[in-house]
DRENZADO-433337 format. One line per 8 residues: number of its first residue (from 1); their letters; for each residue z, y, x of N, C-alpha, C. Coordinates in pm, whole numbers. Example, Ala and Ser with C-alpha at 12.3 -4.5 7.8 and 13.67 -1.06 7.14 Angstrom:
1) AS) 780/-569/1319/780/-450/1230/780/-330/1320; 708/-225/1285/714/-106/1367/787/3/1290
END
This chain:
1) XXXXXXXX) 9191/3093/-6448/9192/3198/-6351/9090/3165/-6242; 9020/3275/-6182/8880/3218/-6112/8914/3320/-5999; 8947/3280/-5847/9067/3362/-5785/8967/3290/-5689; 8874/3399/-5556/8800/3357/-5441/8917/3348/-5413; 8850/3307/-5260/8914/3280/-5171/8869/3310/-5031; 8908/3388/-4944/8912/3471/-4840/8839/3424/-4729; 8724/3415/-4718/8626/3273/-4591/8799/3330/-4440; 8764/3208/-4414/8893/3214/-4271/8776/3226/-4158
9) XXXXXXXX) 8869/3338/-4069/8824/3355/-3935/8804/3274/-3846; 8848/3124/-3844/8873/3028/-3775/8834/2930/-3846; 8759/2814/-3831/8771/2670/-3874/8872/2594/-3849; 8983/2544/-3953/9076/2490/-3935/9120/2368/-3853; 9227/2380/-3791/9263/2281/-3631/9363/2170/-3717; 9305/2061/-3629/9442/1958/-3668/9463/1901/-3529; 9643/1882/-3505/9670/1889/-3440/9676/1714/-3393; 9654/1654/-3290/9614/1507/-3269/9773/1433/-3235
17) XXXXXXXX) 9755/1295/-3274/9882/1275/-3198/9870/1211/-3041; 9729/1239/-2980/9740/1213/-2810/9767/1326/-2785; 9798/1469/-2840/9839/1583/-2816/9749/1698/-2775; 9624/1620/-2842/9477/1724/-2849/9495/1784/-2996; 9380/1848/-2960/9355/1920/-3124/9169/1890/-3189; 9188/1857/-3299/9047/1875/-3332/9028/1981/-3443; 8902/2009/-3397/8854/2129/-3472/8687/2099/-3492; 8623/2081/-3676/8543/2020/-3726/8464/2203/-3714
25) XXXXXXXX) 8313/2171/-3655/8218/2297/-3704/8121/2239/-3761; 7999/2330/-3795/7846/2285/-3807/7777/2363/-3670; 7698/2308/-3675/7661/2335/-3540/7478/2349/-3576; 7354/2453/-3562/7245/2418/-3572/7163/2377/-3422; 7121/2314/-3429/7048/2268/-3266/6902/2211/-3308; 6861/2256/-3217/6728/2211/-3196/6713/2019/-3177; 6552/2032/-3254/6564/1831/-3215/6548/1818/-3078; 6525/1877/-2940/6575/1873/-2811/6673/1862/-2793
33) XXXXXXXX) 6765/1930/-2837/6913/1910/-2807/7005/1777/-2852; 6933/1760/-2964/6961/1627/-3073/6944/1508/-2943; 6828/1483/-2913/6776/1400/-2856/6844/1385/-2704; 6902/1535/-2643/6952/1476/-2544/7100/1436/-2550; 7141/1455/-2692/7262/1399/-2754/7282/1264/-2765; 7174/1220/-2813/7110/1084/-2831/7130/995/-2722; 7086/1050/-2592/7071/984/-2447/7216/1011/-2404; 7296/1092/-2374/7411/1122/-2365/7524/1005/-2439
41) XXXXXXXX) 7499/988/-2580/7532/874/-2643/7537/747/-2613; 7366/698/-2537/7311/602/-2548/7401/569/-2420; 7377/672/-2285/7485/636/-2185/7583/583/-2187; 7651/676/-2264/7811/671/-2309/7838/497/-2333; 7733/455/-2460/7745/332/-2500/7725/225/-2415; 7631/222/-2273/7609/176/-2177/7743/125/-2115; 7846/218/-2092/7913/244/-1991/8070/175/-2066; 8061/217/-2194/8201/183/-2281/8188/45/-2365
49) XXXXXXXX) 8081/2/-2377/8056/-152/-2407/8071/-123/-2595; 8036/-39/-2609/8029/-47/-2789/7953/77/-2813; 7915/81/-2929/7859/223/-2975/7952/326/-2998; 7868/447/-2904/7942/607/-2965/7820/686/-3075; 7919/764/-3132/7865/872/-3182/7818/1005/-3157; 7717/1060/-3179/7656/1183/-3171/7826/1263/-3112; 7913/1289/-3174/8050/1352/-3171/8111/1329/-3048; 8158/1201/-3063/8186/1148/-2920/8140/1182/-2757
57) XXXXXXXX) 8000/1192/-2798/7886/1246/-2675/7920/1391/-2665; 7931/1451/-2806/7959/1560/-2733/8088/1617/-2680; 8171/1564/-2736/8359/1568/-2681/8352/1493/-2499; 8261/1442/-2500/8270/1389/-2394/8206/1466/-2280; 8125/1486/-2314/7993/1647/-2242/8086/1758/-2222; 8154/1794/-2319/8228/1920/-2309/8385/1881/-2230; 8424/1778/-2243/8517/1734/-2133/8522/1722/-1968; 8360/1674/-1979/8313/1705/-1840/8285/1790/-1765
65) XXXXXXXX) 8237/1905/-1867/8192/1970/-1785/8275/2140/-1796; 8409/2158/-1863/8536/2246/-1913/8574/2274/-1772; 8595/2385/-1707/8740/2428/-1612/8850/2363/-1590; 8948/2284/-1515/9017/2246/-1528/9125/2380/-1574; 9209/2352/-1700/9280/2422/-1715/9239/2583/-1760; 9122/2580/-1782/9092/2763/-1820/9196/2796/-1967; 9142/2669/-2015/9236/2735/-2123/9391/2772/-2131; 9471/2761/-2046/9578/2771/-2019/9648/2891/-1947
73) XXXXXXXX) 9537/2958/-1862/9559/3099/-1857/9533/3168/-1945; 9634/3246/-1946/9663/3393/-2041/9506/3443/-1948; 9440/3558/-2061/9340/3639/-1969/9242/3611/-1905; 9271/3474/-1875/9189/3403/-1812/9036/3409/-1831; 8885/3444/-1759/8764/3479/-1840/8719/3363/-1922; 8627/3370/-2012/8598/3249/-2090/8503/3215/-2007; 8396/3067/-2063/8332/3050/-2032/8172/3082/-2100; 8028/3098/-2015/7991/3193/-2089/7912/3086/-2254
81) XXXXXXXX) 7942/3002/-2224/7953/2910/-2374/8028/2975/-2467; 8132/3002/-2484/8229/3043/-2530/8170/3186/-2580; 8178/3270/-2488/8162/3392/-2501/7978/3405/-2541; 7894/3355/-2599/7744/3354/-2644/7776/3393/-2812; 7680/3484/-2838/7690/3526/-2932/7672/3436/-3078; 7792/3403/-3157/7735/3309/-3266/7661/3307/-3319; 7614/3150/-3334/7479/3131/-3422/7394/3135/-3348; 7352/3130/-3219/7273/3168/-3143/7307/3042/-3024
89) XXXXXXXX) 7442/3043/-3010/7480/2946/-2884/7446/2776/-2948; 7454/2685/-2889/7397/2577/-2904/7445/2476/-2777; 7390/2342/-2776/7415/2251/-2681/7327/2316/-2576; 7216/2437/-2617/7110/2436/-2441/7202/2568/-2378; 7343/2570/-2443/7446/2668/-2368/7496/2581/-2260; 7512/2438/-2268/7581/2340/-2182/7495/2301/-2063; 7547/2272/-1978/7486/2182/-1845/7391/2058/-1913; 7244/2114/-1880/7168/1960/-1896/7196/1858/-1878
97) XXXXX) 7227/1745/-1963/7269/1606/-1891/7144/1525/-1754; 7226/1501/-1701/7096/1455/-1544/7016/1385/-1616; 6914/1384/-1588/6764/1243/-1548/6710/1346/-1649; 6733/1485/-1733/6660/1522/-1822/6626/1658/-1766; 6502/1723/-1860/6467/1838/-1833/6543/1926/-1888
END
């Protein structure tokens, strides 16, 4: 039996046990963006005494720089990251990391 299967509206969440959630995308970015991923990283690793990952840098970028709490209001407006039209939005949706252009 050769039975598609329905693409999902959502990329599937797993739920963490520090009581986060992760949620795996693809993401296309420019090698600018790569690179200030890179430095963002390289910081990171500076500061935490071991190596991070590309991932890490960015969980960490987007931690920093989130609403406290937006997500928690009902109604609440998004942010305009959030709300950029897919496929189109990217890391140069985020706050430049300092010392860069």
């Amino acid at each position: 039996m050769n039975e598609r299967v329905a693409p999902q509206a959502f990329p599937p969440m797993q739920a963490l046990p520090d009581g986060e959630a992760e949620i795996s995308l693809v993401v296309r970015l420019p090698w600018e963006d790569v690179a200030r991923l890179g430095q963002e990283a390289g910081r990171l690793a500076a500061q935490m005494q071991r190596p991070v990952t590309l991932d890490e840098a960015v969980s960490s970028r987007l931690r920093s720089t989130r609403p406290a709490a937006a997500h928690a209001r009902p109604g609440a407006e998004q942010p305009a990251a959030a709300a950029a039209a897919p496929g189109g939005a990217g890391v140069t949706s985020l706050p430049r990391i300092s010392g860069t252009a």
